[in-house]
C-alpha positions in Angstrom: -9.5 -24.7 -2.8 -10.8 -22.1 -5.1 -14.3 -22.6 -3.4 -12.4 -21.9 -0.1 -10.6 -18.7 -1.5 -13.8 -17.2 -2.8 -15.5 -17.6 0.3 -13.0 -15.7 2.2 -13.2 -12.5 -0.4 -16.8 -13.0 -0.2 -16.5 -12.6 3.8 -14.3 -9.7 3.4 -17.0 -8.3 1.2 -19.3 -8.4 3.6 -17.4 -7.1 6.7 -16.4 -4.0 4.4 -20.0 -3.6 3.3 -21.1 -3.5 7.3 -18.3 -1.9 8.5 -18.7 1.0 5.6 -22.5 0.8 6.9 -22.3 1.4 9.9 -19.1 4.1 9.8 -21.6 6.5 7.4 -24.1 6.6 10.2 -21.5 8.1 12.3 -20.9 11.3 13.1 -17.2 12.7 12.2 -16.6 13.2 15.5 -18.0 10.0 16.6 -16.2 8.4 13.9 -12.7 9.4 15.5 -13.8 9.3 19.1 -11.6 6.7 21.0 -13.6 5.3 24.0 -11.1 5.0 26.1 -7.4 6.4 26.9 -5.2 4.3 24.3 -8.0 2.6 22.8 -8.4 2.8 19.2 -11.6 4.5 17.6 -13.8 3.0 14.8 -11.6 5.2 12.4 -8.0 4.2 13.6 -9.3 0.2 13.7 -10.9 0.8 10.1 -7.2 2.3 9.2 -5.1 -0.4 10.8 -7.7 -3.7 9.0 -7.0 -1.2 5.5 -3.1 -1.0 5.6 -2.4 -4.6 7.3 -4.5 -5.4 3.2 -2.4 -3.2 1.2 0.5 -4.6 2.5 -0.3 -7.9 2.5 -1.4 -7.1 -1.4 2.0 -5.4 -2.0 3.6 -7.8 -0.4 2.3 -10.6 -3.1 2.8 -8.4 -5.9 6.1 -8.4 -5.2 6.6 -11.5 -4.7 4.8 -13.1 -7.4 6.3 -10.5 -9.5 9.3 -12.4 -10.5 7.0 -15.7 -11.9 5.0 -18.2 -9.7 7.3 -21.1 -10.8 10.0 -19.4 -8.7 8.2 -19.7 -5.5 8.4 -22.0 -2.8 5.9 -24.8 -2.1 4.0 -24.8 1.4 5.5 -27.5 3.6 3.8 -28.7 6.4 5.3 -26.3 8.9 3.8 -23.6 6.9 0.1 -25.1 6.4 0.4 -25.8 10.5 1.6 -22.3 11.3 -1.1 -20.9 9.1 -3.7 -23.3 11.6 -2.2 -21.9 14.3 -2.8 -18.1 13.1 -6.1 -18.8 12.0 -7.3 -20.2 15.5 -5.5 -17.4 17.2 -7.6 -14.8 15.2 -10.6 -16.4 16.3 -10.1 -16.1 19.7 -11.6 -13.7 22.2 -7.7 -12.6 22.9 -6.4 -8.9 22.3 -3.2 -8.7 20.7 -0.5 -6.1 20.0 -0.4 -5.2 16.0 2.4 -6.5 14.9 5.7 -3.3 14.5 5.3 -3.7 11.1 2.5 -2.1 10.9 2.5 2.1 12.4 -0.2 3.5 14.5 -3.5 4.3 12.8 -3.1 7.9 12.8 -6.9 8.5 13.3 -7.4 11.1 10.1 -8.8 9.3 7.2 -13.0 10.3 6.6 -15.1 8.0 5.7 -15.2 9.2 2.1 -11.9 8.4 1.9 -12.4 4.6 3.2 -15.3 4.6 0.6 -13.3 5.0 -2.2 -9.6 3.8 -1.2 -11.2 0.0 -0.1 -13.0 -1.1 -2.9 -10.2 -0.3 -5.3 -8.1 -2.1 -3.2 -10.5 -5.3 -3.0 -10.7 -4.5 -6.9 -7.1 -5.0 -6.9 -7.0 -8.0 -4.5 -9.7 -9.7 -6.7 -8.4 -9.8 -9.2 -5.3 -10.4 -8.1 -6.2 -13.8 -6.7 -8.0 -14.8 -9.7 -5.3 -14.7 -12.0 -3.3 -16.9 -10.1 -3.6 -20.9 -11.7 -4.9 -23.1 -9.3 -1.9 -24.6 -9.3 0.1 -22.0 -7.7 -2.5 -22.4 -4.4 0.4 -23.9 -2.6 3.5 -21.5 -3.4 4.2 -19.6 -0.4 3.6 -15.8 -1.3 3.4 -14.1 1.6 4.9 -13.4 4.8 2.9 -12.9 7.9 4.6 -11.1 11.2 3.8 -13.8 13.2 3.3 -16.9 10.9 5.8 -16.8 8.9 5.4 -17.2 4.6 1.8 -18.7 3.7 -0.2 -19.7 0.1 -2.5 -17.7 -1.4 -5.6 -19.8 0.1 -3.9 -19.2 3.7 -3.4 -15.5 2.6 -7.0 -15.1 1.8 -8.5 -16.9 5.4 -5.7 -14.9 7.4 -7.5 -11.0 5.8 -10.9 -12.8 6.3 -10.3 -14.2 9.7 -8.2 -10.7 11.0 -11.4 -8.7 9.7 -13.8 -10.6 11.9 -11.1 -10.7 14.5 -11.7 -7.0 14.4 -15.4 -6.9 14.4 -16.3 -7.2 17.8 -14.3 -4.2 18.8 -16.1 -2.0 16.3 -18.9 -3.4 18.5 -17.3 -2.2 21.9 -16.5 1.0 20.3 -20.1 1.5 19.4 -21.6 1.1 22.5 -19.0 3.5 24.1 -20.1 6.2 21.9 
């Protein structure tokens, strides 16, 4: 399980390092350019993958705030609604961010992605591995459409919503 968890930070790693990459070798105007009528641009996709991670960070800090003890243990509903997110992530489907979450307002620079991420991966990281293996099945936190998942469930869903998100930065590039 831990093997599994550091895997999927190591994968978020990696998208941020490409996606980071690629965003510097934009131009500002390119940056914010949305392809199409009511299509995001590479900015307002890079916004919406950045606060869907605070909040799911927030969201476990809060919850784990009052002891891990206190939490409640994954049943199998939970593991099989997890599945069920996971798989839906990694289809080709488009799907509506849940209300939760506000519009990307399409203002942030890149120097400001550059320095806001990796402290928040800093956090995250660190986060996760302070948590006893122990705790891997105490649900901590709740996804729109999933409902409450572990830590190791937590960790696949920001990896697997990342890559979900890659191949539009890819679309968006080759409108530009």
């Amino acid at each position: 399980m831990e093997t599994e968890i550091t895997s999927h930070l190591q994968q978020l790693e990696e998208y941020l390092r490409l996606t980071l990459s690629t965003a510097r070798n934009l131009e500002p105007a390119q940056f914010h350019q949305q392809p199409e009528a009511g299509s995001w641009s590479y900015c307002q996709v890079m916004e919406h993958i950045l606060q869907s991670e605070t909040g799911t960070l927030g969201y476990m800090l809060k919850k784990s705030s009052s002891g891990w003890d206190t939490l409640e243990d994954e049943g199998e509903e939970h593991e099989s609604k997890g599945k069920a997110l996971r798989e839906r992530l990694q289809s080709n489907e488009k799907y509506k961010a849940p209300a939760i979450l506000t519009d990307p307002p399409n203002t942030t620079s890149v120097a400001t992605f550059e320095q806001e991420w990796p402290a928040l991966r800093e956090r995250l990281t660190a986060f996760v591995h302070a948590v006893e293996p122990h705790h891997y099945r105490k649900l901590v936190f709740k996804q729109p459409l999933a409902g409450m998942l572990t830590l190791p469930s937590t960790t696949a869903f920001l990896a697997h919503h990342f890559q979900h998100h890659m191949p539009q930065f890819e679309t968006i590039l080759q409108h530009l």
